[in-house]
N, C-alpha and C positions, 0 to 999 in steps of 0.2 A: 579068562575072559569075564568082563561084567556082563551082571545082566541089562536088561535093555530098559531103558530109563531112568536106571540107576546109580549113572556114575560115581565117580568118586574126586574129589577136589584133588586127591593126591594123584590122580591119573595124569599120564604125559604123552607128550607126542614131541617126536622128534622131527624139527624143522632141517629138510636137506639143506637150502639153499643152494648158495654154490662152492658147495663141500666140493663137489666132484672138480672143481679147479683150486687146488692149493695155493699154485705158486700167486694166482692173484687177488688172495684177502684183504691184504693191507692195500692194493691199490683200489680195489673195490670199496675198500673200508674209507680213504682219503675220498675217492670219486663221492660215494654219498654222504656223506659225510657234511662236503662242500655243497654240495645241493642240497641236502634240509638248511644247512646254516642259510643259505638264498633262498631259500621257499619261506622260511620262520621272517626275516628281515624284510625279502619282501612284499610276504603279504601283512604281516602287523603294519607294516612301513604304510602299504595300504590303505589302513584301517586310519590310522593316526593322521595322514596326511588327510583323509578325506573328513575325518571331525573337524581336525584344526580350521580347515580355510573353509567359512561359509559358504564362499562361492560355488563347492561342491557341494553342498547343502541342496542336493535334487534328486529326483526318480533314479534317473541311470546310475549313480553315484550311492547310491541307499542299497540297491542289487548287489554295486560291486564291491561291497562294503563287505556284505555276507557272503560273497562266491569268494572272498578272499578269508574270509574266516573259517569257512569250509576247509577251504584246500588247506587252510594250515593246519586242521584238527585232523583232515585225512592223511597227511602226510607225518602229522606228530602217530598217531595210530599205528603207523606199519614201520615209519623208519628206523625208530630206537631201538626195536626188537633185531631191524636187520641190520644196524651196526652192531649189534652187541655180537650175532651170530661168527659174524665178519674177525670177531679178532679172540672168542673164547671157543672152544673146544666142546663145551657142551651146550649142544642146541637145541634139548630139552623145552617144551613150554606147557606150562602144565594145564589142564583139561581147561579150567573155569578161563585163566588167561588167552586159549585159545578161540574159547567161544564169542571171549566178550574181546576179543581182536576183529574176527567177525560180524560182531553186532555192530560197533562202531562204524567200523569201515564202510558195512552195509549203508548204516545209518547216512554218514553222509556223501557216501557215491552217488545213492538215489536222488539226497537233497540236488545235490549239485546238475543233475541230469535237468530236473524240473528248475532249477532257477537259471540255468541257460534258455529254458524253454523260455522262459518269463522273461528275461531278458530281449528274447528273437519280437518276444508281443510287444514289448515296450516298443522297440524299434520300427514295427511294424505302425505303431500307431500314431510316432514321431514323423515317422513319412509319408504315410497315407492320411492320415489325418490331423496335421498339424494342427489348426485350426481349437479343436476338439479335443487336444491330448491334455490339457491340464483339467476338463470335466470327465474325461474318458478316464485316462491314468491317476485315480486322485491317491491318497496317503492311506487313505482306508484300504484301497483295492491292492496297492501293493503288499502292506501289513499282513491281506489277506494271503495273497499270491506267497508270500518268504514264509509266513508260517503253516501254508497248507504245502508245501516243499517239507520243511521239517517233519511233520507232521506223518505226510506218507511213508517218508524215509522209515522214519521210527517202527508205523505200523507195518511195514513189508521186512524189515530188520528184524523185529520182533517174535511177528508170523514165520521166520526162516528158520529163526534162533530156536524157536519151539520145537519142533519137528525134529532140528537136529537134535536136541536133548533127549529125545524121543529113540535117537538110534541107540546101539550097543557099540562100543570101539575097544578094538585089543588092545594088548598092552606089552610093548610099547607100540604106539601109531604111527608109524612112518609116512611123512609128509615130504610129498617131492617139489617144495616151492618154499619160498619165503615169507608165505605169507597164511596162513589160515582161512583158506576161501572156500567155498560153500561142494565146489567141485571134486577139490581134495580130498574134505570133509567123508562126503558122503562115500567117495570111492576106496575110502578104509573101514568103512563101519563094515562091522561083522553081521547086520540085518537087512532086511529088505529096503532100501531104500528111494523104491519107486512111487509114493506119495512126495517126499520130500524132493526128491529132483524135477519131479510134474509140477510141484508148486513152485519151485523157484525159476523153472524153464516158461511159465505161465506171469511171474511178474517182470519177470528180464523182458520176455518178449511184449507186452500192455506199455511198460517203460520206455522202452527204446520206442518202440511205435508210435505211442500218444504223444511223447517227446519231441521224435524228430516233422512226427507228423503237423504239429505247431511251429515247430520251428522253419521249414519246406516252404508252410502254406505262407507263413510272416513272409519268406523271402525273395519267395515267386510273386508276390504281391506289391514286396518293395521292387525287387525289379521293372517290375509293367511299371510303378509309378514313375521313375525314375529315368526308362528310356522316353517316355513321354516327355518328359521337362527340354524347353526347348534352348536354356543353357547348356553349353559342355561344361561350361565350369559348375554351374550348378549341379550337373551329373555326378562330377567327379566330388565334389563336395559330399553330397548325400552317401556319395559310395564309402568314400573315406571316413566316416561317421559310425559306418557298420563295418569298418574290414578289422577291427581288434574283435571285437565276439564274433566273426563269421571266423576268424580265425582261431578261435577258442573250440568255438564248437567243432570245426570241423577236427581237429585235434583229439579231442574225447572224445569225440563218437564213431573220429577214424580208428582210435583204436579200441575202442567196444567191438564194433563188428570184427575188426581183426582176430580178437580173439575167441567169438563166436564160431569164426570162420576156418579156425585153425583144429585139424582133424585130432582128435586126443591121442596120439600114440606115443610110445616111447620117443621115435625118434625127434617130435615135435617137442620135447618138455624142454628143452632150454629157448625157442622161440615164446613157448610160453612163460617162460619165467621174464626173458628178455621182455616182451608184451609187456605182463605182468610192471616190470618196472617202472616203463614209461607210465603208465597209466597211475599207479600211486606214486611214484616217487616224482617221474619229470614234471609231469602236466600241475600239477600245483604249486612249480617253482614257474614253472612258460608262465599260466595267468597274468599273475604281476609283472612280469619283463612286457607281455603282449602287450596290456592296457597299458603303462607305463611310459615304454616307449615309443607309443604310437600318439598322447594323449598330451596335448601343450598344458591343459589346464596342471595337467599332474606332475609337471615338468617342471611348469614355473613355480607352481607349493612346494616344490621339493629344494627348488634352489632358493626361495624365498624364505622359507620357516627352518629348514633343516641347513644348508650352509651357509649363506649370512648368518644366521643367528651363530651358527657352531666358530665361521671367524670372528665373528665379534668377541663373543667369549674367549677365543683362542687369545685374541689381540688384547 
């Protein structure tokens, strides 16, 4: 065993995944496979459509610009490792790889938490105070809002990362997931690890809370304004305005508390791993389908710059 703070770069843990089903590695392997390639496509796709055409060139559009850069960097983070697992035989990862798997991911899980948050305000201050949202929501305050998302991620990443390195881990670490999560982590280390899970069960819960707790208040507030207006069609206007992020969020944060909620025992760990997937693997390939296909502006950029132009070329 090492000693505690000590480790060693040569140190490894072995990633279960989903060993315990042989027969379905290559169809697991094909299934995600084909969702990073759509998660990578469409959120770059994202990024690029929303540069190219000025007309996105605004507040909501500048958010989703970064909630799509996120999900790509979260899902680049955890998926390569679990294709690889999926089709070789040894699923070894070794100590430093597995920490800074964790740090990442941490990094921008958190981001992504707060800049939904930021998103629910935006929204909140396009329908409640229309009038007032381009001196309310100016280019400063957002800048502000995407890099203090960053920013926390990093510091509660960092702060988690520490503490872990702080533990002792035998050798080898047997990991019942595919992923290097903070959970796992701690429930192999050969030390006490009741500081480190107190701290991370104290920013999970500040997170979720302050998060959802903005996001609730934005939307209880858009709804009063909303049943007020004394169009239907303008109702339904306003409502369809917010049902791609109301459906974002609830997606994420459906399954954050899911798996809060889900009791640690043996016989639960394939629900958690299932969990586990949606939450890094699908939910950053849904964003782009969600905004996408709900969104004319991003509909018509895509037919206008990416396939005209690509038949013209063709032609």
């Amino acid at each position: 065993m090492l000693s505690e703070g000590n480790q060693s770069i040569t140190h490894t843990f072995i990633l279960l995944g989903f060993s315990e089903y042989p027969e379905l590695q290559i169809p697991l392997f094909l299934v995600f496979l084909s969702v990073y390639i759509i998660t990578a496509v469409g959120n770059l796709g994202m990024i690029i459509i929303i540069k190219i055409n000025p007309k996105l060139h605004t507040i909501m559009y500048f958010f989703l610009s970064h909630l799509s850069f996120v999900d790509f960097c979260y899902a680049t983070v955890v998926t390569p490792k679990l294709l690889e697992n999926l089709i070789v035989e040894d699923r070894t990862i070794s100590f430093s790889g597995c920490i800074m798997q964790f740090c990442f991911a941490c990094i921008f899980g958190i981001t992504e938490t707060f800049m939904l948050a930021a998103m629910a305000y935006d929204r909140f201050v396009a329908v409640c105070n229309p009038l007032l949202y381009t001196t309310t929501i100016s280019q400063k305050l957002c800048v502000l809002l995407v890099a203090g998302s960053y920013s926390w991620g990093i510091v509660c990443s960092l702060t988690l990362t520490y503490f872990l390195l702080g533990l002792s881990y035998g050798e080898p670490g047997i990991i019942n997931n595919f992923i290097c999560d903070h959970s796992v982590l701690v429930s192999i280390s050969c030390s006490d690890p009741y500081i480190s899970q107190l701290l991370c069960f104290i920013i999970a819960i500040f997170n979720e809370v302050s998060s959802l707790l903005i996001i609730l208040t934005s939307y209880i507030l858009i709804f009063i304004t909303v049943m007020r207006m004394p169009s239907a069609s303008g109702r339904w206007k306003t409502f369809s305005t917010c049902a791609s992020h109301l459906s974002a969020v609830s997606i994420f944060h459906g399954t954050i508390l899911f798996l809060y909620c889900t009791p640690n025992s043996e016989t639960s760990w394939l629900i958690v791993k299932v969990a586990c997937v949606f939450y890094t693997v699908v939910i950053p390939m849904l964003n782009p389908l969600i905004y996408s296909l709900r969104n004319k502006d991003v509909k018509d950029t895509f037919r206008k710059f990416v396939v005209i132009k690509f038949l013209c070329q063709s032609i």
